[in-house]
N, C-alpha and C positions, 0 to 999 in steps of 0.2 A: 447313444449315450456312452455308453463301453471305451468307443474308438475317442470320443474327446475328453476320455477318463486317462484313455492311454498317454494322448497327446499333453497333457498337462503337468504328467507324471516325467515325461522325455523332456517338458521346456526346464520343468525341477530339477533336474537332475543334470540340465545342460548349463545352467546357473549355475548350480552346488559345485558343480566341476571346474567350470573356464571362468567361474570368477574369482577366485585367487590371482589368476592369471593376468588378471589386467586392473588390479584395486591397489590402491594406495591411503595411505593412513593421510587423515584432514582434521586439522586440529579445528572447534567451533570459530576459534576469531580469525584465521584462515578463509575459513567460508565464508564468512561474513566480508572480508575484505572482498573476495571473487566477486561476488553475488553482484558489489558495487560497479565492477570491472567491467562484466561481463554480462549482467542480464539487461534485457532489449529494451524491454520497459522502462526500465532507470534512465538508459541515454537517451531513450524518446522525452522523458521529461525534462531532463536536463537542456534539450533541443526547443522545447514551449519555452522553456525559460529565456532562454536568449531571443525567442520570438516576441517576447511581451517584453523584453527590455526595448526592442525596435521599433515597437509599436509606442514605446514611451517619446521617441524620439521623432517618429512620423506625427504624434499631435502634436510636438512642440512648435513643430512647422508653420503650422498654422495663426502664429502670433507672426512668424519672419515676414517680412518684405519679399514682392515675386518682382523679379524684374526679365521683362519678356522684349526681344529684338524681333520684328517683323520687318520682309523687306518683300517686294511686288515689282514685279517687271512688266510694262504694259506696250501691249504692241498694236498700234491701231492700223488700219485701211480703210479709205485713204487718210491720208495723215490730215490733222486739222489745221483748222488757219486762225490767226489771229488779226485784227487790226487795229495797228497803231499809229502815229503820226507819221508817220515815213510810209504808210498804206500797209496791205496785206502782208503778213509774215507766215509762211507754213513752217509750221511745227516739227521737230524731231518724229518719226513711227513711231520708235520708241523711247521707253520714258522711264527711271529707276526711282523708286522710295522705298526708303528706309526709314524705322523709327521704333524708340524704347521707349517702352511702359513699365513705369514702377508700381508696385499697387500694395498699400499696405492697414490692411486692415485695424482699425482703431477700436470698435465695438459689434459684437455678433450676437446682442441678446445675451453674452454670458456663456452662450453654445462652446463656445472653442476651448475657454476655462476650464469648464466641466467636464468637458470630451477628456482634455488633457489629464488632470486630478482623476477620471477614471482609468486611464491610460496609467498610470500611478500607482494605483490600487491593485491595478491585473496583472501589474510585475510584480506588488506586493506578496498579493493573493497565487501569481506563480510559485515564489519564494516560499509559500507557507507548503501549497501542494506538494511542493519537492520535498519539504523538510515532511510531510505525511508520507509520500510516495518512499522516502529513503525507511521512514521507522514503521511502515508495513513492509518494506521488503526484509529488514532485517530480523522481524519480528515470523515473519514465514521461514525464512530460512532458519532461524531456532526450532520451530516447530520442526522443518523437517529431519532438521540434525537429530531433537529429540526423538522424533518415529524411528530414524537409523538405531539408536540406543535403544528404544523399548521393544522392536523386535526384537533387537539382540539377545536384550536380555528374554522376553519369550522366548527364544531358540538354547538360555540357558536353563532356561524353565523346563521345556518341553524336555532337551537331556538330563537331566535330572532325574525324572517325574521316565524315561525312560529306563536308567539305570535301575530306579525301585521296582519297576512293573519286570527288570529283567532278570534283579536278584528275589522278589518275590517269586518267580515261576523255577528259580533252580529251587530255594527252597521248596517248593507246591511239588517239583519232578523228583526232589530227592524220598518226600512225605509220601508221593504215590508210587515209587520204587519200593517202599518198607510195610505197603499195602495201610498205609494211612491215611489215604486220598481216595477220592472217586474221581473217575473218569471223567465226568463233566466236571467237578473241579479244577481239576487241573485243565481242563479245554477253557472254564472261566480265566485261567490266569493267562494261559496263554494267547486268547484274544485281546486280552486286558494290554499284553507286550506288543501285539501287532497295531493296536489301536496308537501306541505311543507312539512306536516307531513311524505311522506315518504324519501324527501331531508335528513330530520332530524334521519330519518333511516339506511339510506345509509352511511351517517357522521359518525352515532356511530356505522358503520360496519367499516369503514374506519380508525378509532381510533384505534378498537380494533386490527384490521390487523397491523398497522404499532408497534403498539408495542409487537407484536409478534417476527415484526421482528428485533427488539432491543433486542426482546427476545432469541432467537438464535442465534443474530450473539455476544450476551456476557453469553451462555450456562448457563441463570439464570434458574430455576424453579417456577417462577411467574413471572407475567402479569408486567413489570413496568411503574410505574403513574410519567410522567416527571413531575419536579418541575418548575413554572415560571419562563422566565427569564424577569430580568427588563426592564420597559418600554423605547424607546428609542428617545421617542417626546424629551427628554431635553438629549441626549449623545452629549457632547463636541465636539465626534469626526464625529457625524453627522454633526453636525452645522460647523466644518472646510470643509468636502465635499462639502456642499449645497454651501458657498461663494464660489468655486474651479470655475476658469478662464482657459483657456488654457494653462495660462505657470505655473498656479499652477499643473496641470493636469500634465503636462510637465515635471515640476520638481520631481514630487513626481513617476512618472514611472522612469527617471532618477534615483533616490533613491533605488526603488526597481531595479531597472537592477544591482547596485552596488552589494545591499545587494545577490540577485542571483547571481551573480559572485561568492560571497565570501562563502556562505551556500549553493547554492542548489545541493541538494545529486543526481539529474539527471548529472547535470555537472560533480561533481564529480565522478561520473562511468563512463559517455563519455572519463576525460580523463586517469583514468586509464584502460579502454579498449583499447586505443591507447596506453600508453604503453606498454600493455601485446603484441600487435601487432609488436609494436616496436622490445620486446624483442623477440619474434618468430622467426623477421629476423634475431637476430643475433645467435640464434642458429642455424640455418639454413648455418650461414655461417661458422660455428664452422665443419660441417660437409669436410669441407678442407681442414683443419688445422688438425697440427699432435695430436697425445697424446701420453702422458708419462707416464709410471705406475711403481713406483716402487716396488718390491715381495723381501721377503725374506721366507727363505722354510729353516725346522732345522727337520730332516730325522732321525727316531730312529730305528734301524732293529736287529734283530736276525743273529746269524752267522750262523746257521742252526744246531751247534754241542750242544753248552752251550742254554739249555731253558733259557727264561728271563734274558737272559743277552744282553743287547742291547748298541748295536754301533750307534754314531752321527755323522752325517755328515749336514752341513749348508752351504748355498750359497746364496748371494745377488746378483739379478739381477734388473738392468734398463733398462725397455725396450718402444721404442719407434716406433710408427708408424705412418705410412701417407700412406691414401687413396688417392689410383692411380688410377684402372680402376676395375670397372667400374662407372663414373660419370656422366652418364645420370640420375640417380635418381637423387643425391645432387642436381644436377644442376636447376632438377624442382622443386624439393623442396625449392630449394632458390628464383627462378621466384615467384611459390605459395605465400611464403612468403612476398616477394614485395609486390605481388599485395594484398593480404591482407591486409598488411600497407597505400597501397595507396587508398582504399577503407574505412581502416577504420578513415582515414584521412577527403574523401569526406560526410561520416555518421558523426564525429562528427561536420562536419560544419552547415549540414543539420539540425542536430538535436539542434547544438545551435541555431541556428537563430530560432528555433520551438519553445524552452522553453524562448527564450527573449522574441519573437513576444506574446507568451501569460502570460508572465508575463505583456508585456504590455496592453492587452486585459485584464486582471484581474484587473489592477489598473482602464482601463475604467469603468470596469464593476461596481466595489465599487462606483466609482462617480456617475455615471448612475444610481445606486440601491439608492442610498441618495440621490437624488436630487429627483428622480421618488416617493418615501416614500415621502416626503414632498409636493409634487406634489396631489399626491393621501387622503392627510391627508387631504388638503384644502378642495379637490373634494367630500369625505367624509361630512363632514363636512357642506357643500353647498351642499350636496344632502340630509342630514338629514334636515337638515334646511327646506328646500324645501316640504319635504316628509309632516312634521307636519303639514306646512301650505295647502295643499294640501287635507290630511286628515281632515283637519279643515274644509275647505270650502266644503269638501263631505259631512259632517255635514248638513252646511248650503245652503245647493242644486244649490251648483253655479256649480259644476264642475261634470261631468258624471262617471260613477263607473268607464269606462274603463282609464280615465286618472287618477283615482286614482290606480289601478290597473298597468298601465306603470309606475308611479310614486313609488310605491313599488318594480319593480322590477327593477327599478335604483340604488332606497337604495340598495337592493341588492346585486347588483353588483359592486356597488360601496363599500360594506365594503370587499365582496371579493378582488378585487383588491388592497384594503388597506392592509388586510391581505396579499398578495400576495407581495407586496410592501416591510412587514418588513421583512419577511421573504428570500426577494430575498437578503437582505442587508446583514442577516447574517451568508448567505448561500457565495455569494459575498468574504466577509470575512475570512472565512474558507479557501476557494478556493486560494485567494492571502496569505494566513499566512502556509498553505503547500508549495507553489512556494517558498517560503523565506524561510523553515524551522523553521517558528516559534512555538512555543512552546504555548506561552501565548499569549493573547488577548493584555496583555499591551505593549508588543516588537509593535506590531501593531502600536496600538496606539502613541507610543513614537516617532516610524518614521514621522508616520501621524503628528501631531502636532508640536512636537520639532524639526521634522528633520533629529534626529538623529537613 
């Protein structure tokens, strides 16, 4: 245990060091451009895409005319004879035909229609995926830019919280110098500094991990160093959450359910999976119904005496069919097909009440994240407060190390939580501006505020 105490302690330390070395500052819409560039996934999608456009064009096919050339060369032993008025004639050995068939399909039960209109819907239904696949990528890589910041700021937490545990122990050394300390006091404060210093270890192991993985999931070749984002004590759009009452609450989940109606790319594959469902049945039922094809065939042949002199003969046929027996397959084939429409029927009900219910849950959650931020700022705020004074009278020997000691690990805990705080807000954020499909921060905001 010891020896992979050590070794963790040497990867920390091999971070902390040689990553200045190879890190570069990355602004969040920088990443976000990369993310699109560069990760595997996205171009994979972008690759189904143009697959289901081709695929719209391979059922189109199926309405075209086929027009097919066959030619046959026949070589007999012994060669044949004929008889004509002038007596026996033998025949050329060999013998050449040639001939084209057009063939062009008039009616297939409806099958080729419906193939094609699903053919349709799958480039549609690509076009939706991509535009899901693009606003989950974007929406991950905020997240992880955000974890780059929230360490950070952990790791300004942690020095902090170590500065106090460091000037607290000179004060505790100067107190047990003048013989106003016990020995184990001052041992409490000085574990209390060892304890921070390696909090503040851990942090900037934790730093360097998460922008690694910023690191790889936008295939960069250096460490990148997020840029701040603005403070959010004075955002507008906080201060409309923090007043938010129930029927503001109310109204503004009402807004989003709209807006999710009208954009969200979940909905919109639920209901073109229901149509593709849809149209299965009705191929399925195409399976009873007759078809009609029409051929024409233009026949070039040798007469078997004259080499390459060839005779024509052409005929156009309409020919039509209906399947009679056996219709025990059709028949399950078309049940199957039911019941998959009726299924996926009950799946897109399920699944919309899913993406409402948390769209509704996502608007909670943004109010709950700003109200709880301003909440935690005061508490903040009144625990630094606190702390000074606290500190102060350890000074003046009114109050004992260990309640100065509780009183430091309030602070804290209490800027954790504060950090914890903004972060959940703009994590919050993200979360409802995917569910909507929103793009920008300010589509957010516009709802939130204006309404609109």
């Amino acid at each position: 245990m010891q020896i992979k105490e050590y070794k963790l302690v040497f990867f920390m330390l091999i971070l902390s060091v040689l990553g200045p070395l190879w890190s570069q500052n990355l602004s969040l819409e920088r990443a976000l451009q990369l993310a699109l560039e560069n990760n595997p996934s996205w171009q994979a999608k972008l690759a189904e895409t143009e697959l289901a456009r081709e695929n719209v064009t391979s059922a189109m096919s199926s309405f075209l005319p086929s027009l097919k050339l066959d030619g046959t060369w026949l070589y007999m032993e012994p060669a044949q004879s004929v008889q004509t008025s002038m007596g026996p004639i033998d025949l050329n050995k060999d013998m050449r035909q040639f001939g084209l068939t057009l063939t062009q399909p008039i009616f297939l039960g409806g099958k080729a229609w419906q193939a094609y209109q699903m053919a349709k819907l799958g480039e549609q239904l690509g076009l939706v995926d991509l535009e899901s696949e693009r606003l989950s990528l974007l929406s991950e890589v905020n997240k992880l830019y955000l974890n780059i910041l929230q360490t950070q700021d952990l790791q300004k937490i942690s020095e902090l919280d170590r500065q106090s545990a460091s000037l607290n122990f000179e004060i505790a050394q100067i107190k047990y110098d003048q013989g106003l300390l016990s020995n184990a006091d001052l041992l409490r404060f000085k574990s209390q500094l060892a304890s921070k210093e390696v909090m503040l270890l851990q942090a900037g192991t934790a730093l360097q991990l998460s922008r690694l993985q910023l690191k790889n999931a936008l295939v960069l070749d250096y460490l990148p160093v997020a840029e701040e984002l603005p403070e959010i004590d004075n955002d507008p759009v906080l201060a409309v959450l923090e007043g938010y009452g129930a029927d503001d609450v109310s109204a503004l989940s009402q807004r989003a359910l709209q807006q999710g109606r009208e954009s969200n790319s979940a909905l919109k594959a639920l209901d073109g999976s229901l149509e593709l469902s849809r149209r299965g049945m009705q191929i399925a039922k195409g399976s009873f119904l007759p078809s009609v094809v029409l051929v024409g065939t233009s026949n070039f042949n040798e007469n078997g005496i004259d080499r390459y002199k060839f005779h024509n003969s052409s005929q156009i046929m309409l020919t039509a069919s209906l399947p009679l027996l056996p219709m025990v397959g059709n028949v399950a084939e078309h049940k199957k097909a039911q019941l998959k429409y009726r299924k996926a029927l009950l799946d897109v009900k399920a699944a919309t009440d899913a993406v409402f219910l948390g769209t509704e849950a996502a608007v909670l959650n943004l109010v709950g994240a700003a109200k709880q931020f301003r909440a935690n700022s005061i508490a903040l705020e009144y625990t630094r407060q606190s702390y000074l004074q606290m500190q102060e009278r350890f000074r003046m020997e009114l109050i004992s190390s260990k309640d100065l000691l509780d009183a430091e690990l309030m602070l804290s805990a209490a800027r954790i939580s504060h950090s914890t705080a903004v972060f959940d807000y703009h994590k919050a954020r993200i979360a409802l501006m995917q569910l909507l499909a929103f793009e920008t921060s300010q589509q957010l905001d516009s709802m939130i505020i204006t309404g609109e």
